[in-house]
N, C-alpha and C positions, 0 to 999 in steps of 0.2 A: 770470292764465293758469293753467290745467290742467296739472298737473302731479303725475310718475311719480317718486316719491324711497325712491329705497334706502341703508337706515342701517345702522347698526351692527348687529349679531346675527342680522339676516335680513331685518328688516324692510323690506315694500314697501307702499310708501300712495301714495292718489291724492288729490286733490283741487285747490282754489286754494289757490295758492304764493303766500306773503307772506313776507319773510328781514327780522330785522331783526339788531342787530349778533350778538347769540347765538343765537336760534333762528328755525329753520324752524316757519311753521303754515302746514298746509292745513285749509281750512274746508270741509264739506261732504265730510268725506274717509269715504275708505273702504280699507279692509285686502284687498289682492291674495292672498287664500288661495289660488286658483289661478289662475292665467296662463291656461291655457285655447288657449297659442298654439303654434308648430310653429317658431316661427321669434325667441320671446323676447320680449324687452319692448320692444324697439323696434317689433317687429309690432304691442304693445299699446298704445303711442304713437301709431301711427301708425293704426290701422282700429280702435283701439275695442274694447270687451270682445268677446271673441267668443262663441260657442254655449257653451265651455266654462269658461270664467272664471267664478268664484266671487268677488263683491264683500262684504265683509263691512261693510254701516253702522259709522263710528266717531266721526262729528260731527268736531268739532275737535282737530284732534292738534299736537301741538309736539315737534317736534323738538331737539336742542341742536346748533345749526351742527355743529358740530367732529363731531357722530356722523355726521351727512349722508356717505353714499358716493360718489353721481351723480344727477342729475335725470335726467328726459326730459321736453320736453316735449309735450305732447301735443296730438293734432288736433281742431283745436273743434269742426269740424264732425261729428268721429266720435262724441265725447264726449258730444255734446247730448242733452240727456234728452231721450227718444223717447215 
């Protein structure tokens, strides 16, 4: 599943959520430079990059559990690459 994960120092990345006992990896991820929304990251969960959001490619990222802040998860049918 697609997923919105915000970590320690600021960081926001998307991709598929895989958790194992220490770290978060998303595959296919990408770095949330701008949001792009009016309404936050649940708006970006929920309908998808918009007109204004800036995805930054980052392949596979790995997180360390314990940095992880909150997930979102996100809607797959907003998500689909178009």
């Amino acid at each position: 599943m697609k997923r919105i994960v915000v970590a320690q120092r600021g960081w926001v990345v998307v991709g598929e959520y895989e958790k194992t006992d220490d770290e978060v990896v998303l595959t296919g991820a990408s770095v949330l430079r701008r949001w792009g929304t009016s309404e936050g990251l649940g708006e970006l969960a929920a309908k998808g990059p918009q007109a204004n959001t800036v995805l930054d490619p980052a392949g596979t990222v790995r997180v360390p559990a314990l940095a992880v802040v909150l997930t979102f998860d996100c809607n797959a049918e907003t998500w689909a690459p178009k």
